[in-house]
N, CA, C and O atoms as a GROMACS GRO file, in nm:
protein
  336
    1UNK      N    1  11.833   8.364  18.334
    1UNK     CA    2  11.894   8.435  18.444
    1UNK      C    3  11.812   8.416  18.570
    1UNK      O    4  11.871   8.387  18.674
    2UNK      N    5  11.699   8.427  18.569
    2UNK     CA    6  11.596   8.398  18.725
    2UNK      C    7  11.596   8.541  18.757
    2UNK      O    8  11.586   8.645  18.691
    3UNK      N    9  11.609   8.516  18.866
    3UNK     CA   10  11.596   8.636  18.982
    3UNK      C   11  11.765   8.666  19.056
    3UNK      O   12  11.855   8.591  19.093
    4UNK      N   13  11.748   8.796  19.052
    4UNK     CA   14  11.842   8.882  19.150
    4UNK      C   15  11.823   8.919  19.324
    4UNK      O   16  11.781   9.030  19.355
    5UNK      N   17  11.860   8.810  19.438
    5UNK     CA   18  11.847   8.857  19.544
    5UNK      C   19  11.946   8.817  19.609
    5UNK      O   20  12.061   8.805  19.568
    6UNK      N   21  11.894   8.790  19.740
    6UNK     CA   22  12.005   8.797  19.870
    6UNK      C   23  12.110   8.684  19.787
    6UNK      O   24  12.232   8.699  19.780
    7UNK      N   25  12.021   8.548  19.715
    7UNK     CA   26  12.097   8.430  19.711
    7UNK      C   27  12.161   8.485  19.558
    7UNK      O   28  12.132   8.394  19.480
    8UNK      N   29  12.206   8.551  19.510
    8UNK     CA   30  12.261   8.576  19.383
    8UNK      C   31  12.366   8.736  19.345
    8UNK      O   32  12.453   8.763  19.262
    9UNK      N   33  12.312   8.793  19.432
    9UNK     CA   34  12.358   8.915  19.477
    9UNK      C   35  12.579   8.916  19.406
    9UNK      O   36  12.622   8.968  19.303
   10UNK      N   37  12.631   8.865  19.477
   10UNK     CA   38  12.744   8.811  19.431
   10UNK      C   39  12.770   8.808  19.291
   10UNK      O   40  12.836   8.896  19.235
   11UNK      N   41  12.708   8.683  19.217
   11UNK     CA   42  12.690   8.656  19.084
   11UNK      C   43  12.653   8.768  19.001
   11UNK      O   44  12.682   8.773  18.881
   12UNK      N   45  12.597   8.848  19.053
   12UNK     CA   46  12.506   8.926  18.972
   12UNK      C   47  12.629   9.064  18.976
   12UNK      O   48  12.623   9.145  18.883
   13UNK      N   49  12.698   9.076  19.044
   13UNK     CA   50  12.800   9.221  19.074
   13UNK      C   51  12.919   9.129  19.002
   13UNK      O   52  12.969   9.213  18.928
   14UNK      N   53  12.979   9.031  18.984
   14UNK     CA   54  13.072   8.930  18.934
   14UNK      C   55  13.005   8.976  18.774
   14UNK      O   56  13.073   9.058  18.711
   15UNK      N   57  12.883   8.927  18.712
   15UNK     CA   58  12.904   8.972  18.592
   15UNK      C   59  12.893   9.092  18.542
   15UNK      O   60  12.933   9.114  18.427
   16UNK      N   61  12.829   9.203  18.631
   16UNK     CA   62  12.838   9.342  18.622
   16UNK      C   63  13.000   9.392  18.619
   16UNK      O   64  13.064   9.483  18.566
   17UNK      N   65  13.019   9.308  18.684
   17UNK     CA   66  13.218   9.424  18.673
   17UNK      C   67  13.248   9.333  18.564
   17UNK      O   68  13.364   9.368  18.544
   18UNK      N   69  13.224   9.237  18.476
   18UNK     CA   70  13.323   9.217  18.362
   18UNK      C   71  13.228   9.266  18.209
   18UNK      O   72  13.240   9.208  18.102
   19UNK      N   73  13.151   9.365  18.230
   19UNK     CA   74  13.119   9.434  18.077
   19UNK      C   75  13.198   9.506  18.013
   19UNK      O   76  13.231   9.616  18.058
   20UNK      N   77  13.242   9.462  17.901
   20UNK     CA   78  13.352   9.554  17.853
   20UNK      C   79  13.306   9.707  17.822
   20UNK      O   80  13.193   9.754  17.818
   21UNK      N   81  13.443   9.775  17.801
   21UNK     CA   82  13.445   9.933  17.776
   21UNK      C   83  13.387   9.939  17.644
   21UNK      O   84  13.455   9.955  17.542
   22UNK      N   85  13.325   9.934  17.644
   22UNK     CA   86  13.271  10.044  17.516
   22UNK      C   87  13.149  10.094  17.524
   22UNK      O   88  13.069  10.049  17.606
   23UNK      N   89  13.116  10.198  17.435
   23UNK     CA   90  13.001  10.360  17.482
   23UNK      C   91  12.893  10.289  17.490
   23UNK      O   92  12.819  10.329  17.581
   24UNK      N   93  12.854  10.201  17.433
   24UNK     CA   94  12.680  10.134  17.467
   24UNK      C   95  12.684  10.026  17.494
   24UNK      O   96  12.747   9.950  17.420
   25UNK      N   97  12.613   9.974  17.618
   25UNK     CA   98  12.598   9.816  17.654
   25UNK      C   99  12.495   9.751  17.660
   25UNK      O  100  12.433   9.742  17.766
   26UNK      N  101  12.453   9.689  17.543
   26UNK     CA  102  12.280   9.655  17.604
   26UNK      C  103  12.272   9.517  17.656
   26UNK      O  104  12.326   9.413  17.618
   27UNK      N  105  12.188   9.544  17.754
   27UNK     CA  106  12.140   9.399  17.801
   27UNK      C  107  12.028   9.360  17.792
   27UNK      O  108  11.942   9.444  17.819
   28UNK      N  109  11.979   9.219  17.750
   28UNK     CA  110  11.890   9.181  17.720
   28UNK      C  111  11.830   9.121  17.879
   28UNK      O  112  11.884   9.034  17.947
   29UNK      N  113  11.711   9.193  17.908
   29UNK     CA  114  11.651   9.136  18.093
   29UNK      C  115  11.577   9.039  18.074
   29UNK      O  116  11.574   8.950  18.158
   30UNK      N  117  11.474   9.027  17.926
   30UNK     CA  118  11.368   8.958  17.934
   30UNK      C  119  11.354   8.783  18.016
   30UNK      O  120  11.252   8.714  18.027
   31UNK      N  121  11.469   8.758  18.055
   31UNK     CA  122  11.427   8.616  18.133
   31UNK      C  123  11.460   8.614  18.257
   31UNK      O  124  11.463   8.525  18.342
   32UNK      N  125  11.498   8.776  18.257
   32UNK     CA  126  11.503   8.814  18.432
   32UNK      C  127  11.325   8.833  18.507
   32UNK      O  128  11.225   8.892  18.465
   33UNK      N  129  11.338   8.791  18.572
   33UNK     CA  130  11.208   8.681  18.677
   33UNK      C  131  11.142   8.804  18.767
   33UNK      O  132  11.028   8.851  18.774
   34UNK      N  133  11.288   8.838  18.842
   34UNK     CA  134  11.291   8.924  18.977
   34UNK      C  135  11.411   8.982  19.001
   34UNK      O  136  11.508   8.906  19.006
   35UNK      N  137  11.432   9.129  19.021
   35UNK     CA  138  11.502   9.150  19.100
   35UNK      C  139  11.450   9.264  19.257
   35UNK      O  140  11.340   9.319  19.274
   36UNK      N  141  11.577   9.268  19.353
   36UNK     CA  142  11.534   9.330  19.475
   36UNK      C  143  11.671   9.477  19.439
   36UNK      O  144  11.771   9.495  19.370
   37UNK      N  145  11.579   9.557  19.545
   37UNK     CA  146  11.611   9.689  19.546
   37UNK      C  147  11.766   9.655  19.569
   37UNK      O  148  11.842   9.739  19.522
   38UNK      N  149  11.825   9.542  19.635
   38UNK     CA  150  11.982   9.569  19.640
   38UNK      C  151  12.082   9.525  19.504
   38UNK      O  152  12.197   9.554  19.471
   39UNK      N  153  11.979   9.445  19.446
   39UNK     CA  154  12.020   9.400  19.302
   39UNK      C  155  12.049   9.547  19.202
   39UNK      O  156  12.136   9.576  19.120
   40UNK      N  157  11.937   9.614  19.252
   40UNK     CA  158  11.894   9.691  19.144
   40UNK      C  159  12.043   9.862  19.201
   40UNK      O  160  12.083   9.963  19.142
   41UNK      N  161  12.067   9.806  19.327
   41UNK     CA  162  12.187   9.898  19.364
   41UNK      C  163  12.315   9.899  19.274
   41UNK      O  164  12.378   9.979  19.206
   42UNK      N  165  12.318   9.779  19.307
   42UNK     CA  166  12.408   9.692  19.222
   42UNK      C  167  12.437   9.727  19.118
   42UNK      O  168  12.552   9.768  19.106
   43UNK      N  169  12.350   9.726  19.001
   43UNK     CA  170  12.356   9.772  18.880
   43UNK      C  171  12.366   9.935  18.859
   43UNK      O  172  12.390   9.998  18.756
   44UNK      N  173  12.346   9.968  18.955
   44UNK     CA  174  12.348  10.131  18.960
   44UNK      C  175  12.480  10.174  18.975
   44UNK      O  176  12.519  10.280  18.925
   45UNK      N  177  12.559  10.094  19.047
   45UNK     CA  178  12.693  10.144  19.113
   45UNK      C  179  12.740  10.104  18.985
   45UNK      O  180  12.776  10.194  18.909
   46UNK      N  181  12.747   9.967  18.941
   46UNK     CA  182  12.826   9.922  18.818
   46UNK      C  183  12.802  10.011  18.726
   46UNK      O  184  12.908  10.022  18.665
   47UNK      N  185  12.702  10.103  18.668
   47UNK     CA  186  12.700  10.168  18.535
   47UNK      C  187  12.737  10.342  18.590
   47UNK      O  188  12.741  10.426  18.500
   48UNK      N  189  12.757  10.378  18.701
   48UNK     CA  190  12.792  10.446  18.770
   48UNK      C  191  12.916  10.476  18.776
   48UNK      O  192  12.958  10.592  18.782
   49UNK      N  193  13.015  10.333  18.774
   49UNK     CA  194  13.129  10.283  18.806
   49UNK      C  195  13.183  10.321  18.627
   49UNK      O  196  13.301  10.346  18.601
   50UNK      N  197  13.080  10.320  18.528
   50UNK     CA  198  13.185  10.316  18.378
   50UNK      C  199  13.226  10.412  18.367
   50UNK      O  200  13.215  10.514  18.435
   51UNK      N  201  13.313  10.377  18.224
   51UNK     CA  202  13.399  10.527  18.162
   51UNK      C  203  13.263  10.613  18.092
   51UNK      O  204  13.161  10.578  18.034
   52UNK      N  205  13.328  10.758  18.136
   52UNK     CA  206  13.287  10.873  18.118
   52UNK      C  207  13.227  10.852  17.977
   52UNK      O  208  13.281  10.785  17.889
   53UNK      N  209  13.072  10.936  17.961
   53UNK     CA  210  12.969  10.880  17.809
   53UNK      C  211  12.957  10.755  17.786
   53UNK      O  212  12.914  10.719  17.676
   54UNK      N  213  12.992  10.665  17.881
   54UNK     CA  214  12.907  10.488  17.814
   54UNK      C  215  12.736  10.510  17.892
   54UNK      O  216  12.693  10.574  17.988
   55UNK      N  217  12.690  10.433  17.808
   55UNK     CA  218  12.548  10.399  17.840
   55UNK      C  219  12.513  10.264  17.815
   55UNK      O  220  12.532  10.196  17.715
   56UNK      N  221  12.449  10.232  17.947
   56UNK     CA  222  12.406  10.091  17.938
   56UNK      C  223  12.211  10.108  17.920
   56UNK      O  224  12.136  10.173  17.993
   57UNK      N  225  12.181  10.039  17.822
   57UNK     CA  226  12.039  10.050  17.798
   57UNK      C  227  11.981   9.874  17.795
   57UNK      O  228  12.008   9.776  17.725
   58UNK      N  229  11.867   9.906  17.936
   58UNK     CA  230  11.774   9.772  17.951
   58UNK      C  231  11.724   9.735  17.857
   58UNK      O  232  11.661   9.827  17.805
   59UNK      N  233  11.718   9.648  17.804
   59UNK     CA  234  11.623   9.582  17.700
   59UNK      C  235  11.521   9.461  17.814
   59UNK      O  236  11.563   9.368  17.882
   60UNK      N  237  11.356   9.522  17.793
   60UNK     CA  238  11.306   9.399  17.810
   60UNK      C  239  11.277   9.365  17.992
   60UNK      O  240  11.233   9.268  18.054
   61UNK      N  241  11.348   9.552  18.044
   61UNK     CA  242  11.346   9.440  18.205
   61UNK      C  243  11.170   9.411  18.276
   61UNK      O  244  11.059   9.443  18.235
   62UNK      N  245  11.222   9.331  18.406
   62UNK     CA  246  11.083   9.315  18.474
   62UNK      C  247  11.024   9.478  18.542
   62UNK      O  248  11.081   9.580  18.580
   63UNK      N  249  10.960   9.457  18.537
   63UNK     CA  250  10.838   9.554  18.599
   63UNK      C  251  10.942   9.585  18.755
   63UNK      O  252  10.998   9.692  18.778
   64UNK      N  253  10.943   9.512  18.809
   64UNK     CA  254  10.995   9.558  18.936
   64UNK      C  255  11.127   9.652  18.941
   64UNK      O  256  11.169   9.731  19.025
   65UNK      N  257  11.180   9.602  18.794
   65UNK     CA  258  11.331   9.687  18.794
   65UNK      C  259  11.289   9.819  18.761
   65UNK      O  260  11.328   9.916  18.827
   66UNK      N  261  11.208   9.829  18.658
   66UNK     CA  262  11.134   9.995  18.605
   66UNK      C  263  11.060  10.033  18.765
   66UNK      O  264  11.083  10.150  18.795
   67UNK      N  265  10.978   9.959  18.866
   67UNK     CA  266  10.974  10.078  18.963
   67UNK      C  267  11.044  10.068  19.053
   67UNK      O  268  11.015  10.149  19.141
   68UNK      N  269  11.107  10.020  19.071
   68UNK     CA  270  11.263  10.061  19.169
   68UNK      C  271  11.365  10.154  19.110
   68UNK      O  272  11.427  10.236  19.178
   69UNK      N  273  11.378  10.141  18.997
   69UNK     CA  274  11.452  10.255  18.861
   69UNK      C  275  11.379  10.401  18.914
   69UNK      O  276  11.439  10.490  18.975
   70UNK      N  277  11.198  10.405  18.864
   70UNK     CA  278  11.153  10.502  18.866
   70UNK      C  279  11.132  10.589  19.049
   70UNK      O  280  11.110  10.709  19.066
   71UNK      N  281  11.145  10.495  19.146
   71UNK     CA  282  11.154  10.521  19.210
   71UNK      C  283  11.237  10.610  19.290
   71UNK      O  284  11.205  10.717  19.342
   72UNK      N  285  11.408  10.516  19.292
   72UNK     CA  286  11.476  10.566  19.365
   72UNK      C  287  11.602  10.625  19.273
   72UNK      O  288  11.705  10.673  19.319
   73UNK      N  289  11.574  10.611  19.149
   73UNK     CA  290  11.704  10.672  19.087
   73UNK      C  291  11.604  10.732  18.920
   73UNK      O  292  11.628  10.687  18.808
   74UNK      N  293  11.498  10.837  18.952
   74UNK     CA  294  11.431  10.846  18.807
   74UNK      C  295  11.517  10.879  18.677
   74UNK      O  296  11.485  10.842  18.564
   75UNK      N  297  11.656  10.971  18.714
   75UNK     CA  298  11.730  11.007  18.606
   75UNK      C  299  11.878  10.983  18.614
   75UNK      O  300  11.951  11.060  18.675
   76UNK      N  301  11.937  10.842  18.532
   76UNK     CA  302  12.021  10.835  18.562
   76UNK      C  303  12.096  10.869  18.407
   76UNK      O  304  12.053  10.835  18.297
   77UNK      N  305  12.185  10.926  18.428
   77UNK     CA  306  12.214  10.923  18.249
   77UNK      C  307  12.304  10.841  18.214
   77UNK      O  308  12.374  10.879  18.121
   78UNK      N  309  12.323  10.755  18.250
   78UNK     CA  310  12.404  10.651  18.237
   78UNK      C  311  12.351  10.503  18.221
   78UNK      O  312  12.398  10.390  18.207
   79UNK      N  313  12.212  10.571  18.230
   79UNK     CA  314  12.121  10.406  18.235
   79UNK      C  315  12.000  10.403  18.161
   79UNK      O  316  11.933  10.493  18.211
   80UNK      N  317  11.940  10.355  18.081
   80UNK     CA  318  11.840  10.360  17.993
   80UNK      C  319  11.765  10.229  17.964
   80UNK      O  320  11.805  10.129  17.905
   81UNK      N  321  11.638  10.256  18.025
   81UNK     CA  322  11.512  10.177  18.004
   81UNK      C  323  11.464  10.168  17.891
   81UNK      O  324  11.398  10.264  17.852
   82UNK      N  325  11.479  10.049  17.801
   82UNK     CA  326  11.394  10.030  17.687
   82UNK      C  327  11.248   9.977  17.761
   82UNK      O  328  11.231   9.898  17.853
   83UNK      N  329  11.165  10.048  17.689
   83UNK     CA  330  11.047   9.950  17.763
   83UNK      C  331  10.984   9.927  17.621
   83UNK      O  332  10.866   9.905  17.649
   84UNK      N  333  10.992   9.922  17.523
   84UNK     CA  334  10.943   9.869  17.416
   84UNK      C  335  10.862   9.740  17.404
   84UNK      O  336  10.822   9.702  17.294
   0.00000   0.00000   0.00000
């Protein structure tokens, strides 16, 4: 996957709106590189955007996504940090 920024931004909301409906979505981050605080919007609106009780849980993300997570959105219940 690389990195999430200005140049991917698009791509990155393109595969966020096609996760299917169902209650848990995990994604695997570990070969995510980088992302930026608008990436990380991004993903906020999209799991924001699901049906009522789904949860999408990080597997694996970069460091930058956990403090932009912990930062500007510490409790989302709709979103879950594996940091394992």
């Amino acid at each position: 996957m690389g990195q999430v920024d200005l140049a991917t931004h698009g791509s990155w909301r393109s595969a966020l709106a096609e996760l299917p409906s169902v209650p848990d979505i995990h994604l695997e981050l570990s070969e995510l590189t980088f992302i930026d605080t608008h990436g990380t919007l991004i993903l906020v609106e999209a799991t924001n955007q699901s049906a009522q009780g789904r949860r999408v849980v990080l597997h694996n993300p970069p460091v930058t996504l956990v403090r932009i997570l912990d930062l500007f959105w510490p409790s989302l219940p709709t979103l879950e940090v594996d940091r394992a």
